[in-house]
Structure formats: C-alpha cells, structure tokens
N, C-alpha and C positions, 0 to 999 in steps of 0.2 A: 067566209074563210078565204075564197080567191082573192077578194080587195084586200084582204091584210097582207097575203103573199105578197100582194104589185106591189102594197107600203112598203114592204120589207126591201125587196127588190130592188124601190127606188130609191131608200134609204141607202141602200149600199154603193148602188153607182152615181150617187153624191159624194159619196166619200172617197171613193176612186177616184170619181175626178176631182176633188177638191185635194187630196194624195199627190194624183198626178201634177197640179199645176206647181204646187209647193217644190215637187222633185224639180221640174221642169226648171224653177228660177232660180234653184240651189246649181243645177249644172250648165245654165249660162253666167251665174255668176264666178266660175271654176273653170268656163270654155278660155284656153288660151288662143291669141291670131298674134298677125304682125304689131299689133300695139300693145300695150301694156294694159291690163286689166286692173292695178292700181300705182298710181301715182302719188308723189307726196312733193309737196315744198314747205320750206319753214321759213320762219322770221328771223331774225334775231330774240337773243331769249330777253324779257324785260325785267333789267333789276335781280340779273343770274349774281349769285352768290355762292364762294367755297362753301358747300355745308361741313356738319362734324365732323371730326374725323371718324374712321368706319362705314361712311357712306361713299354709293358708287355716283350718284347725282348732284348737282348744283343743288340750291336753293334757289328757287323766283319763279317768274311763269315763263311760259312758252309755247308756241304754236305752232301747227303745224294741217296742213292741209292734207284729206283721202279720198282716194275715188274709187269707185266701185263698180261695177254692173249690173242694170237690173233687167226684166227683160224689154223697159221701156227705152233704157241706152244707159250711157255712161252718165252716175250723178255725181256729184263733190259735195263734201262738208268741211267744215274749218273747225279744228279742234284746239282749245286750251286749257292749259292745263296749269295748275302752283303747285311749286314741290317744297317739303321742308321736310327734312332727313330719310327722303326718299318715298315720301310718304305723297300722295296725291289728296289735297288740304280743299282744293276748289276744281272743277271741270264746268267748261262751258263748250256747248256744241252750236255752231250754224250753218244750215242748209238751204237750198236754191232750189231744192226739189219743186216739178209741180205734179201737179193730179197727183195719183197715185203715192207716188216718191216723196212729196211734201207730207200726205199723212203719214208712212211712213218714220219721216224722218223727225217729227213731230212726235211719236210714239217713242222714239228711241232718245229724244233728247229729254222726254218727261220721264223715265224710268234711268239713266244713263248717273246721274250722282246718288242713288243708291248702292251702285255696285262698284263706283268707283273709289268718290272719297271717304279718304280713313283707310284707305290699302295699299300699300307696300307696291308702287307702280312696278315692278318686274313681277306682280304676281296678279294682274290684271290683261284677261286676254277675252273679249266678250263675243260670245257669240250671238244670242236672241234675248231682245231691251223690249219688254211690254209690248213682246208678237212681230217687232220688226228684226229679219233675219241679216238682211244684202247689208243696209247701213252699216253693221257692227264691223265689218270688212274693211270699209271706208277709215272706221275710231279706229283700227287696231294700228292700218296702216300710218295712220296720221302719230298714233302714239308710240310707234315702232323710230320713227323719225323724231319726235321730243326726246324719246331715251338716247338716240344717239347725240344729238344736239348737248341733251342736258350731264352727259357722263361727265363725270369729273378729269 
C-alpha cells in the first residue's frame, strides 16, 4: 500500500513538472526585451495575380519569413504560401532549427497542410501543429506579412 502511494506521488510530480516546463516556454516565448520577439521579411510575391472580383488577396505565391522564441533562443522559419480566391491551395514550411527546435519544427511542418490548405487564409491563425507549440508563432507571423504583401 505505501509503494503505490510513492507511485502515486511520483506520478504526480511528473506532471508538475512536465506542466511546469511547457508554462515555462509558453512565457518565454511571450517575455517582451529591447529586441523584438518576432520578425518578418518577404520576398516579392511570384507570379501575384488580380484575383476575382470579391476577393481581398492576389492570386500566386508568396513568402515570407518568422521568428520566434524558444527557450533554446531565437529560431526562424520561411514560410510559402499559393493563394487563389483567397484560398490557401499549397504551404510549404522551412527551418534551420537544431537539436530540439529541428524536431520541433519538423513536427510542425508534417502536420502544418492539414490545417492550412483549402481554408480561406484570414481564417487561419495556428496555435499547436502535431505537439509543436513556439513554431506556430514563427507561421503566423510570417503569414501575417504574406496577407499584407498579398492584399489586393
């Protein structure tokens, strides 16, 4: 009866601290300093086209770069994206992350066109991609900058 208590016990303050760390890299990635906590830069769009009328976006692809923080540092990914009637048609993600940040980002680029293509890009805002939480920070930011690139 006492060993099952410790089980119990230990059970619990795994979870605490497996709790804890998760809070811990949700509120460094949300600590504001002197530098900015995300960045973006874009490209020119490739092959941008007036879409139909009643849409707020071009037609074509575009890119755009987001950084994030995790609590290993600052990491960047490069986000692109094809629009056709505001519609997000293809996404591709790439990162630089290592150790940690690579799987990470690795998780979040193999779950990441599930949730995108085939949705109406102003109604795409991601938070957590197949368990990777900081990355989605990184996409929004980078797709926050293809929307305004891509407005018509």
């Amino acid at each position: 009866m006492e060993q099952q208590k410790l089980r119990i016990i230990g059970v619990i303050a795994i979870g605490l601290i497996a709790i804890g760390g998760t809070a811990t890299a949700v509120v460094l990635n949300k600590q504001t300093d002197t530098t900015p906590s995300s960045t973006t830069t874009t490209s020119s769009p490739n092959n941008a086209t007036p879409s139909t009328s009643g849409t707020a976006y071009k037609n074509g692809s575009f890119s755009a770069n987001g950084s994030y923080r995790t609590p290993g540092g600052t990491e960047t990914i490069s986000v692109s994206v094809t629009l056709k009637d505001d519609v997000i048609t293809s996404v591709s993600v790439t990162g630089n992350g290592r150790g940690d940040s690579a799987e990470y980002q690795s998780m979040f680029k193999s779950g990441v066109s599930s949730l995108t293509v085939g949705k109406d890009i102003d109604d795409v805002k991601l938070s957590r991609v197949s368990g990777s939480s900081l990355t989605s920070t990184g996409f929004n930011s980078a797709l926050d900058t293809i929307k305004t690139e891509a407005r018509v």
